[in-house]
KOLLUMMI-40632 format. One line per 10 residues: number of its first residue (from 1); for each residue x, y, z of N, C-alpha, C. Coordinates in nm, 4 decimals, always signed. Each point is the difference from the previous one (the first is absolute). Example, Ala and Ser with C-alpha at 12.3 -4.5 7.8 and 13.67 -1.06 7.14 Angstrom:
1 = +1.3190:-0.5690:+0.7800:-0.0890:+0.1190:+0.0000:+0.0900:+0.1200:+0.0000  -0.0350:+0.1050:-0.0720:+0.0820:+0.1190:+0.0060:-0.0770:+0.1090:+0.0730
END
This chain:
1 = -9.8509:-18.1123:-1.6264:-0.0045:+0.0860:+0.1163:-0.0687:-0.0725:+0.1161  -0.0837:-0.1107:-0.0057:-0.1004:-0.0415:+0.1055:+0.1099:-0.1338:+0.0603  +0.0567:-0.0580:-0.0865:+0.0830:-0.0410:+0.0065:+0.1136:+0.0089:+0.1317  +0.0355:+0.1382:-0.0735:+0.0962:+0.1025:+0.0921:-0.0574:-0.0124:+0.1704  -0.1208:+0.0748:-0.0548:-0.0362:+0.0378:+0.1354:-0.0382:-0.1567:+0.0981  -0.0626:-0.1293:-0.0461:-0.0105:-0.0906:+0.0664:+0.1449:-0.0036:+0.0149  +0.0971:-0.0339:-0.0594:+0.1570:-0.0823:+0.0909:+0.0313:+0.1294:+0.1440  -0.0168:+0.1304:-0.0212:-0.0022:+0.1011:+0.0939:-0.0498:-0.0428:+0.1349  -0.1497:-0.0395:-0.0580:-0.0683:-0.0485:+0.1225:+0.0702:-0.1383:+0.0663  +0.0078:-0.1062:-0.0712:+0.0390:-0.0904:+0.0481:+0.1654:+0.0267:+0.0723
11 = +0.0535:+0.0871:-0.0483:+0.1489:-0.0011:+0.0936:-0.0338:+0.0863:+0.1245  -0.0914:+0.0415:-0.0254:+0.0334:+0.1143:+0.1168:-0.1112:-0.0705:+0.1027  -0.1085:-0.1643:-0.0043:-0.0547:-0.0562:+0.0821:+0.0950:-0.0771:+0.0464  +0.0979:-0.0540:-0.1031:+0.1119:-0.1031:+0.0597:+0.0732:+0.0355:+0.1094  +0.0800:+0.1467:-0.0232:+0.0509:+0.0869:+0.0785:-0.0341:+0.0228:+0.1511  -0.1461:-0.0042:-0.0152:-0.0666:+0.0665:+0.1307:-0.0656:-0.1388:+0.0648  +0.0653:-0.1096:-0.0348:-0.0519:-0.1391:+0.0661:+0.1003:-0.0058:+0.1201  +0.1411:+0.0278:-0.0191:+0.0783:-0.0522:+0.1551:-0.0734:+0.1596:+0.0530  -0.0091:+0.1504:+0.0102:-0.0284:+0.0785:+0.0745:-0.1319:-0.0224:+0.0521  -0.0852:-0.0767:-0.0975:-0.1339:-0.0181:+0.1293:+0.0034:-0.1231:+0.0761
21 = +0.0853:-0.0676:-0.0336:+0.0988:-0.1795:+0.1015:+0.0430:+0.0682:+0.1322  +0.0410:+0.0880:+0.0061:+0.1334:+0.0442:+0.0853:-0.0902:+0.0651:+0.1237  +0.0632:-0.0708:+0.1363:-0.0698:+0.0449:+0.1302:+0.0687:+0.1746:+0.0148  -0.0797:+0.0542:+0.1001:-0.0044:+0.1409:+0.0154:+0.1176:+0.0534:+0.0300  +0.1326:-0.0786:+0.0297:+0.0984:+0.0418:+0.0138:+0.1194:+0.0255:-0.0717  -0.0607:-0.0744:-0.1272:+0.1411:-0.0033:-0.1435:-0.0476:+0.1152:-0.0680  +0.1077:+0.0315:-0.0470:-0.0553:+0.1332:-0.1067:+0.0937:-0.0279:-0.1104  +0.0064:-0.1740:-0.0615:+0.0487:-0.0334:-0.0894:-0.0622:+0.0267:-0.1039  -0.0301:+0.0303:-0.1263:-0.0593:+0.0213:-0.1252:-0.1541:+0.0650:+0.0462  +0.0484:+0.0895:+0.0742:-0.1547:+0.0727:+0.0643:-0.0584:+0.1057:-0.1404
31 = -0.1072:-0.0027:+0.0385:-0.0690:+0.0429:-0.1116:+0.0244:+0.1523:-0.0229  +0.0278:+0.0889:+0.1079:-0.0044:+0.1122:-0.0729:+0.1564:-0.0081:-0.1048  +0.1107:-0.0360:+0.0341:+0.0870:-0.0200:-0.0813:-0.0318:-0.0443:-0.1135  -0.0705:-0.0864:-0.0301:-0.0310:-0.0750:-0.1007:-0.0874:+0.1118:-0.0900  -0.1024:+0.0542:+0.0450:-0.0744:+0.0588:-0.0463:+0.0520:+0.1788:-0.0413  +0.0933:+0.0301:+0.0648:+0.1070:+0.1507:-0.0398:+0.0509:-0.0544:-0.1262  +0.0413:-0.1285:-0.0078:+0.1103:-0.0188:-0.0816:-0.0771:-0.0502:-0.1217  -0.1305:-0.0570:-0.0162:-0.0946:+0.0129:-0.1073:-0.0642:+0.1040:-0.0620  +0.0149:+0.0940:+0.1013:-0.0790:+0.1056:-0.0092:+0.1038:+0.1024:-0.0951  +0.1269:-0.0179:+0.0543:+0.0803:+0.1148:-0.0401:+0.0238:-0.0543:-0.1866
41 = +0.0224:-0.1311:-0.0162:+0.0192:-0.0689:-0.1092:-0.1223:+0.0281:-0.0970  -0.0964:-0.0360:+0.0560:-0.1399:+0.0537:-0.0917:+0.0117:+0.1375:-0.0060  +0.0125:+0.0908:+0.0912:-0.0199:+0.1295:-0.0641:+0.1693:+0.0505:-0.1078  +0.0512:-0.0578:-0.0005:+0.1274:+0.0461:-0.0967:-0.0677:-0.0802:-0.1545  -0.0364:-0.0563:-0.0521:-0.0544:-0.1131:-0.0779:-0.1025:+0.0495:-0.0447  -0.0701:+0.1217:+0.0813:-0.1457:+0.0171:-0.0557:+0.0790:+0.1681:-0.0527  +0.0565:+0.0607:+0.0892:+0.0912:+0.1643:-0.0191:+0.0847:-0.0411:-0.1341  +0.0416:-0.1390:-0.0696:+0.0881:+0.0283:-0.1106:-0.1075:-0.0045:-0.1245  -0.1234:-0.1136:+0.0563:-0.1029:-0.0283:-0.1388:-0.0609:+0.1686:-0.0099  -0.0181:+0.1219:+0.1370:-0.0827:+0.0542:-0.0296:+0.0784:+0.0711:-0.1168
51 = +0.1162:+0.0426:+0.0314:+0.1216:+0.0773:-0.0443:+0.0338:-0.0069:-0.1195  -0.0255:-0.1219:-0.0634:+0.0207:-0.0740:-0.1728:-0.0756:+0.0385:-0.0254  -0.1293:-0.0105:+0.0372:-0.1384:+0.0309:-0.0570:-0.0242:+0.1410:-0.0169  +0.0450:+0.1136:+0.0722:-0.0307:+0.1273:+0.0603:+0.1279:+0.0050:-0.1659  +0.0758:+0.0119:-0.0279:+0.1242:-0.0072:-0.0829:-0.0751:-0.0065:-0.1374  -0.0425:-0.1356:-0.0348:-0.0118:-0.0662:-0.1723:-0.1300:+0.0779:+0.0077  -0.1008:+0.0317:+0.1052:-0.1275:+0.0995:-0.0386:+0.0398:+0.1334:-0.0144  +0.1463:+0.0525:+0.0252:-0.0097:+0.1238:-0.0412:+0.0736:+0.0391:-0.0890  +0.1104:-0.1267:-0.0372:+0.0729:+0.0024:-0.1177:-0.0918:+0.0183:-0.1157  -0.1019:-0.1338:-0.0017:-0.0845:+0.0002:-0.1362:-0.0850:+0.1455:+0.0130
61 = -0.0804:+0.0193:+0.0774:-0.0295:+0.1361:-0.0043:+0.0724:+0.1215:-0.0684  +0.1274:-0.0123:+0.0181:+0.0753:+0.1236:-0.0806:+0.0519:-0.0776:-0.1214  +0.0266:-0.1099:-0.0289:-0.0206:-0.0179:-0.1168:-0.1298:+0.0215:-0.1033  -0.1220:+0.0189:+0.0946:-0.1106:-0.0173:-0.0874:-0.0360:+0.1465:-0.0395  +0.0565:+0.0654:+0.0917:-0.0515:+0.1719:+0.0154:+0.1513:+0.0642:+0.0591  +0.0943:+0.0285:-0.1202:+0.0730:+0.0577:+0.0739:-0.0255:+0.1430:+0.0416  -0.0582:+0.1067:-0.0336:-0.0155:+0.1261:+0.0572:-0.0269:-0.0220:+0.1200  -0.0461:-0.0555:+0.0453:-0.0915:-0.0256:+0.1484:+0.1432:-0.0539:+0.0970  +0.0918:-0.0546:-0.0640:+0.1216:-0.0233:+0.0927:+0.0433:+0.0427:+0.0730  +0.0048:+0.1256:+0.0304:+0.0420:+0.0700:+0.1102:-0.0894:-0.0587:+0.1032
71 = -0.1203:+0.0515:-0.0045:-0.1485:-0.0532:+0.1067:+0.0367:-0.0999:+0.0576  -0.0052:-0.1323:-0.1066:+0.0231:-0.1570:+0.0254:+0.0817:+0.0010:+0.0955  +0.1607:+0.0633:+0.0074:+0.0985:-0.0338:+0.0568:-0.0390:+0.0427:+0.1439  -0.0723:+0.0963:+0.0127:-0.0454:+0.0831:+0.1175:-0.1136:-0.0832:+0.1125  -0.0314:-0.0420:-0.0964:-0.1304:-0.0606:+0.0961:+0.0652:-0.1299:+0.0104  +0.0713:-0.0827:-0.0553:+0.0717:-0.1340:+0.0086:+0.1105:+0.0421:+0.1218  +0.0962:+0.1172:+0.0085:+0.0528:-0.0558:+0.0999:-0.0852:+0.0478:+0.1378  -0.0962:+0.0522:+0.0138:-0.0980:+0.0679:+0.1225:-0.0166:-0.1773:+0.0463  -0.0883:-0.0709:-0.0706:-0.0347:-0.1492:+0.0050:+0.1067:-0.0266:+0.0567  +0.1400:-0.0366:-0.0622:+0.0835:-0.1145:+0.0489:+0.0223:+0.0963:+0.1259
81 = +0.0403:+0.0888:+0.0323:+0.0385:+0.0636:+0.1690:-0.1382:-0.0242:+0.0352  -0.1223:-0.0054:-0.0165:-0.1010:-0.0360:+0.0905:+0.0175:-0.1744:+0.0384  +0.0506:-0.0657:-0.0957:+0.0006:-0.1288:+0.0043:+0.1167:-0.0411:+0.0872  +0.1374:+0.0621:-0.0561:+0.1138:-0.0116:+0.1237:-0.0193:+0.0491:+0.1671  -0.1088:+0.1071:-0.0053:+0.0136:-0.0007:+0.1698:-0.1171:-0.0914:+0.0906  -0.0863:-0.0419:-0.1159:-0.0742:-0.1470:+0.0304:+0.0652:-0.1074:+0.0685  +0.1199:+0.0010:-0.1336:+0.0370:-0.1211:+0.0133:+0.1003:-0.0139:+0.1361  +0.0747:+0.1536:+0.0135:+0.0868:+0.0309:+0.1212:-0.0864:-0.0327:+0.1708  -0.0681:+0.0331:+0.0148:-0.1018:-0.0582:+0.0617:-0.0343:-0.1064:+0.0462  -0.0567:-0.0714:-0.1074:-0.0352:-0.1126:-0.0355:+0.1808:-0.0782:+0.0803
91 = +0.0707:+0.0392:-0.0605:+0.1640:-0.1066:+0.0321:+0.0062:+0.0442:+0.2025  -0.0691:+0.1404:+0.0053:+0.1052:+0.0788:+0.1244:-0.1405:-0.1202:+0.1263  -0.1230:-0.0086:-0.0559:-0.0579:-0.0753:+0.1371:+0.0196:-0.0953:-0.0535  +0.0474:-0.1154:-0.1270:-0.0036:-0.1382:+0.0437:+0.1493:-0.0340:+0.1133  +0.0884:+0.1164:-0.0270:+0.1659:-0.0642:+0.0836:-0.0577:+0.0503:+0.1271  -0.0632:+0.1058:+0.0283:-0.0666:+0.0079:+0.1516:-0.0840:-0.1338:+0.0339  -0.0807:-0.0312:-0.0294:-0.0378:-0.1568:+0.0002:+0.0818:-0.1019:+0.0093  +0.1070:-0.0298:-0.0796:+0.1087:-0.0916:+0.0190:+0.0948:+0.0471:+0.1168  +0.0075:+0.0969:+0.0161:+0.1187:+0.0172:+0.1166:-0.0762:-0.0050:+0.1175  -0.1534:-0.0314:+0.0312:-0.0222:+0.0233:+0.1278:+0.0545:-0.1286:-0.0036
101 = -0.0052:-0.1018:-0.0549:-0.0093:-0.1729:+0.0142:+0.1646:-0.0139:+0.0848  -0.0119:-0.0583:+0.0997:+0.0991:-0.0828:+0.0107:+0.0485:-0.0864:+0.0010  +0.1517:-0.0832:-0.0371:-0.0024:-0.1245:-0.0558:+0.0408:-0.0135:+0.0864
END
C-alpha cells in the first residue's frame, strides 16, 4: 500500500512539473484539470474499496448470526447510500474543478 501511495505521489509531481513550467498564459496541463481528474479517479477507487468492504462485513455478519439478518441488511444498505452520496459529491466538485480549467 505505501508503495501504492509513493508511485501516486510521484506521478502526480511529474504531472504538475510542465503546469508549474508554463508562463501565465498557457493553460496547457493546468493544474486544476489535472487535479479534477485525480481527484475524481481517487474518489471512485476509494467508493469501490469502501463498498467491498461495507459487503464481505455484512455478508460474514449474517453468516455468523443469521437471525440478526434482516438488521445487518438494513444498516448495510443506510452505509452504502451514505457512502454513494459522498462519493456523488465527492465526483460532482472534482468535474466542477476540471471544467473551470481551460485548455
Amino acid at each position: 500500500m505505501l508503495q501504492l501511495a509513493g508511485s501516486a505521489v510521484f506521478v502526480l509531481l511529474l504531472s504538475a512539473l510542465p503546469a508549474f513550467a508554463a508562463d501565465g498564459t498557457s493553460y496547457f496541463l493546468s493544474s486544476g484539470g489535472i487535479a479534477g481528474g485525480l481527484g475524481m479517479g481517487l474518489t471512485i477507487i476509494g467508493a469501490g474499496y469502501g463498498f467491498g468492504r461495507i459487503g464481505s462485513a455484512a455478508l460474514e455478519s449474517m453468516a455468523r448470526q443469521p437471525e440478526v439478518a434482516g438488521r445487518i441488511q438494513t444498516a448495510m444498505i443506510i452505509v452504502a447510500a451514505m457512502l454513494e452520496g459522498a462519493t456523488l459529491a465527492s465526483v460532482v466538485f472534482c468535474l466542477l474543478v476540471g471544467l473551470k480549467t481551460t485548455f
